[in-house]
C-alpha positions as CSV (number, residue, x, y, z in Angstrom):
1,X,12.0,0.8,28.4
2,X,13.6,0.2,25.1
3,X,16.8,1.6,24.1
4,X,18.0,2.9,20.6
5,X,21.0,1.0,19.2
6,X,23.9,2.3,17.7
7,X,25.3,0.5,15.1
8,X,28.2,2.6,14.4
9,X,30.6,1.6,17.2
10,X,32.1,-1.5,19.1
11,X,31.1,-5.4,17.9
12,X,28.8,-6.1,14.9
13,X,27.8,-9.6,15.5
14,X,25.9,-9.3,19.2
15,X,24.5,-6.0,18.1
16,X,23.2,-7.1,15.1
17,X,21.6,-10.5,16.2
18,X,20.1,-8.3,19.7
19,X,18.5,-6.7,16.8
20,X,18.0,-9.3,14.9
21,X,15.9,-11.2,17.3
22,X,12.8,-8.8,18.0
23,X,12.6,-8.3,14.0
24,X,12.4,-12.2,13.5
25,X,9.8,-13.0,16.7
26,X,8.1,-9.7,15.1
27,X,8.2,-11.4,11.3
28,X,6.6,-14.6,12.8
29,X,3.7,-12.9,15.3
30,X,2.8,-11.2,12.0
31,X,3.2,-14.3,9.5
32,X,1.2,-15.9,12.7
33,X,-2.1,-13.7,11.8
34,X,-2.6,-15.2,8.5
35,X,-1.7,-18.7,9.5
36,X,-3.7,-19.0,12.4
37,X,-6.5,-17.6,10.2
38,X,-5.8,-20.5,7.4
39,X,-5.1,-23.3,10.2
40,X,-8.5,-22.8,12.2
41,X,-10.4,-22.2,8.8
42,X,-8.5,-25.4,7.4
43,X,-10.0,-27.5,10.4
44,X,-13.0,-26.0,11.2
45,X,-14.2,-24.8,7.3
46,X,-14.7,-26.0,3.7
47,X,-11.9,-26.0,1.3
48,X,-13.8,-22.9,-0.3
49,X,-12.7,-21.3,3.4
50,X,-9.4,-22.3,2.7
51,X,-9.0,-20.9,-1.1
52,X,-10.6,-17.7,-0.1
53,X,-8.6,-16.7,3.1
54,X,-5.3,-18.0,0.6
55,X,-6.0,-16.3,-2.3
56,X,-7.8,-13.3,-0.4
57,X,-4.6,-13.0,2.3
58,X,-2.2,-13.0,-0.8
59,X,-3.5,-10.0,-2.2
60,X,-3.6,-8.3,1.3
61,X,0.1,-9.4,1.9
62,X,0.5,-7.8,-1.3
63,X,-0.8,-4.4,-0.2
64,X,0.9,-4.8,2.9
65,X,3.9,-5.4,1.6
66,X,3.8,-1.9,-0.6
67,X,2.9,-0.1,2.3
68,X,5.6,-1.6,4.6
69,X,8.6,-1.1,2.2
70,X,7.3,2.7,1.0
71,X,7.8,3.6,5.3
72,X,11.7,1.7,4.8
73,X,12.1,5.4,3.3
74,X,11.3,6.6,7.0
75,X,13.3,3.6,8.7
76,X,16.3,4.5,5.9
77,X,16.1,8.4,6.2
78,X,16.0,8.4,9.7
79,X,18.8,5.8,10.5
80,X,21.0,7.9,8.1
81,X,19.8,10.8,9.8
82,X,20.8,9.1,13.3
83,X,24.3,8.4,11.7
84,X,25.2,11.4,11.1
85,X,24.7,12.7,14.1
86,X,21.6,15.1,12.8
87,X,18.8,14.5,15.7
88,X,16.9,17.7,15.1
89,X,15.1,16.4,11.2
90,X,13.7,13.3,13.1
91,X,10.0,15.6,14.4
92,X,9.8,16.5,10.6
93,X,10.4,12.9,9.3
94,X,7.8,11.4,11.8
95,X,5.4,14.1,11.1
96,X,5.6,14.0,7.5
97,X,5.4,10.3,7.6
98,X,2.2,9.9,9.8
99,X,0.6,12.7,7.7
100,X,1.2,11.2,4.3
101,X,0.6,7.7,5.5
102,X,-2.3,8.2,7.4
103,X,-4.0,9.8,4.0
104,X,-3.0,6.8,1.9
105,X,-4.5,4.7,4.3
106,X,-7.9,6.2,4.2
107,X,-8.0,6.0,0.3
108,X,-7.0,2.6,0.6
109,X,-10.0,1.6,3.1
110,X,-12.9,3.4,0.7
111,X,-11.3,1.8,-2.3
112,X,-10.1,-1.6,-2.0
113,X,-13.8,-2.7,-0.9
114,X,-15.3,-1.5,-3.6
115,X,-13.2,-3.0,-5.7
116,X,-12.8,-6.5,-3.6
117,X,-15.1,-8.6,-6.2
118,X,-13.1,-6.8,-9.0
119,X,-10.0,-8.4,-7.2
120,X,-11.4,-12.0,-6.6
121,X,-12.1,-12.0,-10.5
122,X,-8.7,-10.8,-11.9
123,X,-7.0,-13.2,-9.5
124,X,-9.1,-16.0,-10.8
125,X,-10.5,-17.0,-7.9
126,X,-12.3,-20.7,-8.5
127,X,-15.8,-20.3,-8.8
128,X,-16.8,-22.3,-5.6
129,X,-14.6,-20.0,-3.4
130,X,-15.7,-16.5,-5.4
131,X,-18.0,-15.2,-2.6
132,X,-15.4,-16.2,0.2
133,X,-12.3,-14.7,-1.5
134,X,-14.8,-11.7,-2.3
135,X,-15.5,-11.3,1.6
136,X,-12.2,-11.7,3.1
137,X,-10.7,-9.3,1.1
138,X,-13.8,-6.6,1.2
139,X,-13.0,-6.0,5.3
140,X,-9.2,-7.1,5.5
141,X,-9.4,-3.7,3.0
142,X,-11.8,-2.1,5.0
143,X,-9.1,-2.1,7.7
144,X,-6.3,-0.6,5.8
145,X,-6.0,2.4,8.3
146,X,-4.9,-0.2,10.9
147,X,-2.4,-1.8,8.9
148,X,-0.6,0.8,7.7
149,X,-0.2,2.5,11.2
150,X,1.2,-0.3,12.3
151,X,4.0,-0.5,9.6
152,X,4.8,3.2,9.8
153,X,5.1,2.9,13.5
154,X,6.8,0.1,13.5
155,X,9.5,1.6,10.7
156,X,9.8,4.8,12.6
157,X,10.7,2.3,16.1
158,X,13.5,0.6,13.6
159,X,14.9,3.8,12.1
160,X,15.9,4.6,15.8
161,X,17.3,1.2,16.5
162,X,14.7,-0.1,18.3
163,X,13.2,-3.5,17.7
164,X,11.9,-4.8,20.9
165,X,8.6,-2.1,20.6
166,X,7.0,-3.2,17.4
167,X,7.6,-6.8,19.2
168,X,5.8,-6.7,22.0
169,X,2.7,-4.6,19.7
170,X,2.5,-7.6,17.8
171,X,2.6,-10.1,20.1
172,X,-0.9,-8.3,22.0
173,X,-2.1,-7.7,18.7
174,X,-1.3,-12.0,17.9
175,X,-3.2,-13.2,21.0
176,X,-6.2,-11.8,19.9
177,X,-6.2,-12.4,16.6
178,X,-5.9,-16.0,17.6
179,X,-9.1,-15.4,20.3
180,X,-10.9,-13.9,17.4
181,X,-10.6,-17.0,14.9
182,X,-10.9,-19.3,17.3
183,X,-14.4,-17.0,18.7
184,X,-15.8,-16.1,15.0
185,X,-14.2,-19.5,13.1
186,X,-14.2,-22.6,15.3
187,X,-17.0,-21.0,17.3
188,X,-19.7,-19.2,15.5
189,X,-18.8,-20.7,11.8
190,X,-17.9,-17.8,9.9
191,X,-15.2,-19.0,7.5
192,X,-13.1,-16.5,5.6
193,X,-15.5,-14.0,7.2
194,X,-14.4,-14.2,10.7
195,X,-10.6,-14.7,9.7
196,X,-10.9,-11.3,8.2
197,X,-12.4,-10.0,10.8
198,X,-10.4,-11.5,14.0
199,X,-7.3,-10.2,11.7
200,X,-8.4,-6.3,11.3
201,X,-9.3,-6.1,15.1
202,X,-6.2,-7.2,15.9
203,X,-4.6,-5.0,13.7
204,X,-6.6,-2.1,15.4
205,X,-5.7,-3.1,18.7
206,X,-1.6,-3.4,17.8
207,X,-1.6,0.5,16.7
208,X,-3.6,1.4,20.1
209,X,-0.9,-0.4,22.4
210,X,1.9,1.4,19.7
211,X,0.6,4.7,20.5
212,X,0.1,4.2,23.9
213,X,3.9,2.8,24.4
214,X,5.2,5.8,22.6
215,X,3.7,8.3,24.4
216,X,5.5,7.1,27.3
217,X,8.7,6.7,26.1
218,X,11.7,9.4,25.2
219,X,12.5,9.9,21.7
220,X,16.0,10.5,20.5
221,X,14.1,13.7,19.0
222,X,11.8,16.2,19.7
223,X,8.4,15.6,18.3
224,X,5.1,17.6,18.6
225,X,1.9,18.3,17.3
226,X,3.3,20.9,15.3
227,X,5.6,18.3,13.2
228,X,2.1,16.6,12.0
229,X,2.1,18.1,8.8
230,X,4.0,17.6,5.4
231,X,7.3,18.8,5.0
232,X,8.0,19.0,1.3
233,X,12.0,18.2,1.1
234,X,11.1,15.5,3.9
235,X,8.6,13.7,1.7
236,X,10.9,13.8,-1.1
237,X,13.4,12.0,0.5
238,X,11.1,9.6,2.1
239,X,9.7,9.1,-1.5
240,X,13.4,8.4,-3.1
241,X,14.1,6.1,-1.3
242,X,10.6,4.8,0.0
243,X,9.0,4.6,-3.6
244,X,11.8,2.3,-5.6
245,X,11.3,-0.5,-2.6
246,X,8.0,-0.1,-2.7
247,X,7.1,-0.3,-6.6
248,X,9.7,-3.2,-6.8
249,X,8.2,-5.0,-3.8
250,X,4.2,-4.5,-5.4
251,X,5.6,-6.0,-8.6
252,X,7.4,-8.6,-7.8
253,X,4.3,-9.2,-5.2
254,X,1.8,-8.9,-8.4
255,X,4.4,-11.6,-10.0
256,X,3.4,-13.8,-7.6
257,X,-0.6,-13.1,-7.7
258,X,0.1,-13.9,-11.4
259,X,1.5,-17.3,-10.0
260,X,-1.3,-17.9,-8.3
261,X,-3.6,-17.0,-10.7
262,X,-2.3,-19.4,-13.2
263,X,-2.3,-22.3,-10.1
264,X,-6.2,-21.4,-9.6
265,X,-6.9,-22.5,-13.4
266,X,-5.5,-25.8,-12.1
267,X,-8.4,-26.4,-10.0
268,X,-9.1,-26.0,-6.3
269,X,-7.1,-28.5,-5.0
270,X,-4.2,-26.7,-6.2
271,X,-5.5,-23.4,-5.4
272,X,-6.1,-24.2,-1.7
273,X,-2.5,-26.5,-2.4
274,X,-0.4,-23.6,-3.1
275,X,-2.1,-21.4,-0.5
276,X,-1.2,-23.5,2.0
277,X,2.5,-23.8,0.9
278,X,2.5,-19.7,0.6
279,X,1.5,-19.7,4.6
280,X,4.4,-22.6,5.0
281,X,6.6,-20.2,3.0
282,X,6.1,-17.2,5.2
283,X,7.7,-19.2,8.1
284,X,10.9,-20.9,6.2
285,X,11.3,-17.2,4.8
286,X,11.4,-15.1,7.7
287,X,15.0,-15.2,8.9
288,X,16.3,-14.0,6.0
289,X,13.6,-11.3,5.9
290,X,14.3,-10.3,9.7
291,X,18.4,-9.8,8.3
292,X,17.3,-7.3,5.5
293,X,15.8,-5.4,7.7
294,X,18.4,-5.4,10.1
295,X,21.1,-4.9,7.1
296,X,18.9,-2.1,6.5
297,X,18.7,-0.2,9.5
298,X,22.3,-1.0,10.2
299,X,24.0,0.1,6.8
300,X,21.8,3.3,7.1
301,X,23.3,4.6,10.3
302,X,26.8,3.5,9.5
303,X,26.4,4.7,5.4
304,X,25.3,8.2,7.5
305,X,28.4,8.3,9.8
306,X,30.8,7.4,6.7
307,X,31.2,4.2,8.0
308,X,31.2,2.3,4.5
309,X,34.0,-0.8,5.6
310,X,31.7,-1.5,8.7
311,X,28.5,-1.7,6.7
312,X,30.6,-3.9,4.2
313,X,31.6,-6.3,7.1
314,X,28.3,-6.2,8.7
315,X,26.8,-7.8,5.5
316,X,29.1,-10.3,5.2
317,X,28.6,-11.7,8.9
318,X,24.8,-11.1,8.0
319,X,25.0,-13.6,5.0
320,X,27.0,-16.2,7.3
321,X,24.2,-15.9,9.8
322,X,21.4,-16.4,7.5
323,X,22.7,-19.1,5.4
324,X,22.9,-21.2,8.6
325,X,19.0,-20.7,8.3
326,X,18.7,-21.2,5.3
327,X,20.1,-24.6,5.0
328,X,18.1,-25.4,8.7
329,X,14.9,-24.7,6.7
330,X,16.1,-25.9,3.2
331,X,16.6,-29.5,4.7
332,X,12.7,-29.0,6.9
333,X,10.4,-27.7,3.8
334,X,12.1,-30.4,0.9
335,X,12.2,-33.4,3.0
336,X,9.2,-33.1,5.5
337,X,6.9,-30.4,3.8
338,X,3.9,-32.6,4.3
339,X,4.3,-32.1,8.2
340,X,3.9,-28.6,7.6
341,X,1.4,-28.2,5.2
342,X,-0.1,-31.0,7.0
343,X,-0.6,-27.7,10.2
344,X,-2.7,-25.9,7.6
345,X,-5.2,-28.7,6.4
346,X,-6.9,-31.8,7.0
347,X,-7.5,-32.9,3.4
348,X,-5.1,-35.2,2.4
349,X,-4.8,-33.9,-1.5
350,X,-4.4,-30.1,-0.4
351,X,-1.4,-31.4,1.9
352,X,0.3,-33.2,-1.1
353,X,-0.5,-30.5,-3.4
354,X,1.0,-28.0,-1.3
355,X,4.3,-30.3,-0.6
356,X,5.0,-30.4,-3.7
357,X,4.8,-26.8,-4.3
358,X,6.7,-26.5,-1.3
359,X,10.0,-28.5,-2.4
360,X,10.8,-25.4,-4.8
361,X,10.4,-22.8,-2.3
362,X,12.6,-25.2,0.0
363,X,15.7,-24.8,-3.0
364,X,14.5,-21.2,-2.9
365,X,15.9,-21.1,0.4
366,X,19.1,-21.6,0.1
367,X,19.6,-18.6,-2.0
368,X,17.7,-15.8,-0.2
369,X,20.2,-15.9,2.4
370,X,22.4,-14.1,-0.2
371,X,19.6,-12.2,-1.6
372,X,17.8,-10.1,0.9
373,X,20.9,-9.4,3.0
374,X,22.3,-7.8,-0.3
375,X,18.7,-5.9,-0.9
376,X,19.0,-4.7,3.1
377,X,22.4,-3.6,2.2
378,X,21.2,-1.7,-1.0
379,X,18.5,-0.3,0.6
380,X,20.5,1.0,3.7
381,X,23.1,2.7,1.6
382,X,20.5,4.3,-0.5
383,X,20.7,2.7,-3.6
384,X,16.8,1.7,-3.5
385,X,16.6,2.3,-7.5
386,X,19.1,-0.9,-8.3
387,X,16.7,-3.2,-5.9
388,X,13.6,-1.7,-7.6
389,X,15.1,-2.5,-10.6
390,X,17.0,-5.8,-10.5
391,X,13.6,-6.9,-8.2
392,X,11.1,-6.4,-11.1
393,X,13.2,-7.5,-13.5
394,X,13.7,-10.6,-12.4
395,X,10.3,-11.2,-11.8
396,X,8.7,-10.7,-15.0
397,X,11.6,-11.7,-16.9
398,X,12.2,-15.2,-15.4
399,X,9.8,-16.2,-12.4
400,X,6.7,-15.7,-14.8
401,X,7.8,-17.0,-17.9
402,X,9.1,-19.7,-16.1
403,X,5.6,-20.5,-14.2
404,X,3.9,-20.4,-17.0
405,X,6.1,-22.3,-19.3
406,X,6.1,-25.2,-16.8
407,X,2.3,-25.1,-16.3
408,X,1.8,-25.2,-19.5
409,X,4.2,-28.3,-20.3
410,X,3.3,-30.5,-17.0
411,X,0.8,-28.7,-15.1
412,X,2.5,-30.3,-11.9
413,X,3.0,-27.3,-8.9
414,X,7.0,-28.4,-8.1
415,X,7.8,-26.9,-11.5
416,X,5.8,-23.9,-11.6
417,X,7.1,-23.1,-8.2
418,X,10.7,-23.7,-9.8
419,X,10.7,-20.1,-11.1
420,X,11.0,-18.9,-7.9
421,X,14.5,-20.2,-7.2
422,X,15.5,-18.8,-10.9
423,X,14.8,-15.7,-10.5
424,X,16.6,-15.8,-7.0
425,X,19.9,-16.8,-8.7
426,X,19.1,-14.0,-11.1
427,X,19.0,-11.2,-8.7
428,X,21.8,-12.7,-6.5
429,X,24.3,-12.7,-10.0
430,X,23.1,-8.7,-10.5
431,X,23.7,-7.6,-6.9
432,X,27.6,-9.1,-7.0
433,X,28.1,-7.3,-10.1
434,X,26.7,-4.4,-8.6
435,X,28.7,-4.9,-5.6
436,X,31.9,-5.1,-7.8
437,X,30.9,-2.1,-9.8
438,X,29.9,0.4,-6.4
439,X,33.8,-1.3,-4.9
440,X,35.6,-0.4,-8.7
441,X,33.8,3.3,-8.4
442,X,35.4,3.4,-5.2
443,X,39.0,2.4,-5.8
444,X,38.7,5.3,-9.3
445,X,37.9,7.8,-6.4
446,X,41.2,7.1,-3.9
């Protein structure tokens, strides 16, 4: 049975990296689905397959991604909630939560199907992949019930200090999403098709084996039928600090459809080039992804218990622990990015297309050590409207200008991917001057 952590007393550095762990295996199960699904199309499909599973699994990450950082107001609220020692809200948080989730995700399912050719056409989808791109996205929307669950569940399992849960979910819900592609892909030839479909139905069965865990575990709370509705000061609070993350995270997320939008005029080597890289990417990126949201849930329950020296020293140690990643991967994606994108495809142009893509995300690494142990700081300590802000920002003021400018000049994928690492250094500069401004507030107060 998993148990809840508390953050707020004895050592930081086990605690954290117990945490830590489950969040990262987690990260990479779920960066798995989408891989696997690009790997088995890349060696058993046309590069048509391959540029419609990348280009249609960006714009679900996308979506995902709005959905999973609007429920950090669950993991946030709770966790503070949990800090300061105020058990009785968590039934209303959970309730409100599933209620208001639950209705976004049907709206989601109905729309996003309708509207998948719409999609395919705005993200310029190359001609010969239009129908594929078209498809995948069609029933990875159609499935949008399953995905949220899974990320509200999964928030609500953090906001308690438990990672190990929404680990062993995904890993089930991995294993047959990995049957699935190798069943409908390598076995009955359905392309982007059957990668959408393997990846919804294992989706589907991830929230069963959530629910099922849940229901036979104690929560640090009571929770009942009767919470299942929405509590209006709840949802507000959800909202504040749900909504900033979440409209920062489907912005900068739309900066990087524009990206890849402006790649797929290149051609479809480049398209299917750069979707391999993105799959590479969502590997190299993950520990530094698994330490915001550990920063997150960790700076929540301490921010909540007054604990504001802990939370400072527990983002330092995360940024120590990180960047040892980050240089690790740094040194992988720049020198020997062709083995990697090399997992995703057999065609020798798409692999060198995608390397070179690659080295700038590889630079890109060394930074986001800093970055999103910062934004899991903010984030924890409430401050959600600076990330939203300094996020989209950055984005549209530097990584597009940048991509486009370089595409425009050399049309060659290392330099367009070079606005990624500029808007990094961007964001990092704004969150230390942030950092110096909250610690100035602080010293006028004493």
């Amino acid at each position: 049975m998993a148990k809840e952590t508390d953050f707020t007393i004895g050592p930081i550095v086990a605690p954290l990296l117990r945490f830590s762990l489950p969040i990262l295996l987690a990260l990479f199960l779920q960066s798995l689905y989408g891989a696997v699904d690009l790997l088995v199309v890349g060696k058993y499909a046309s590069a048509a397959d391959v540029s419609g599973v990348a280009v249609g699994s960006q714009i679900m990450m996308t979506l995902t991604s709005l959905i999973s950082s609007f429920a950090m107001g669950t993991t946030i609220l709770l966790g503070q909630k949990i800090g300061e020692g105020n058990r009785e809200s968590g039934g209303q948080i959970i309730g409100t939560s599933v209620v208001t989730f639950m209705t976004l995700g049907a709206l989601m399912t109905l729309l996003i199907p309708l509207l998948s050719g719409t999609l395919a056409r705005v993200m310029n989808a190359p001609a010969e992949a239009f129908a594929e791109t078209s498809h995948y996205i069609a029933i990875c929307g159609g499935g949008s019930v399953m995905m949220i669950a899974y990320n509200v569940l999964g928030s609500i399992m953090r906001g308690i200090g438990d990672s190990k849960t929404p680990l062993l979910t995904v890993v089930i819900a991995s294993i047959c999403n990995i049957a699935g592609d190798l069943l409908l892909i390598a076995g009955l030839g359905m392309g982007a098709a059957g990668a959408a479909i393997a990846t919804v139905s294992s989706q589907a069965i991830s929230v069963l084996a959530s629910v099922l865990l849940l229901r036979r575990r104690t929560l640090p709370f009571t929770f009942t039928r009767q919470h299942l509705r929405i509590h209006p000061s709840i949802l507000r609070r959800i909202t504040g600090f749900g909504l900033p993350i979440a409209l920062q995270d489907l912005l900068v997320g739309l900066s990087f459809l524009v990206i890849l939008a402006i790649v797929n005029q290149l051609g479809l080597i480049a398209s299917a080039g750069v979707g391999v890289a993105e799959k590479v990417c969502g590997f190299i990126m993950l520990a530094p992804a698994a330490f915001m949201q550990s920063m997150s849930a960790f700076v929540a329950q301490n921010h909540g218990a007054g604990r504001h020296d802990r939370a400072v020293l527990g983002l330092k140690i995360a940024i120590g622990l990180s960047t040892v990643f980050g240089v690790v991967m740094f040194v992988l994606a720049y020198f020997r990015g062709d083995l990697l994108c090399g997992i995703f495809s057999n065609e020798r142009e798409v692999v060198q297309a995608g390397f070179d893509y690659l080295r700038a995300y590889a630079i890109d690494c060394l930074f986001t050590c800093f970055l999103f142990c910062f934004i899991g700081f903010y984030n924890g300590m409430g401050y959600t409207a600076f990330v939203m802000a300094q996020g989209i920002g950055a984005a549209f003021l530097i990584r597009i200008p940048v991509a486009y400018y370089m595409s425009v000049t050399t049309g060659r994928l290392f330099y367009i991917g070079l606005g990624i690492p500029c808007a990094t250094i961007v964001q990092i500069t704004l969150c230390f001057l942030f950092y110096a401004r909250i610690r100035l507030h602080e010293s006028a107060r004493k």
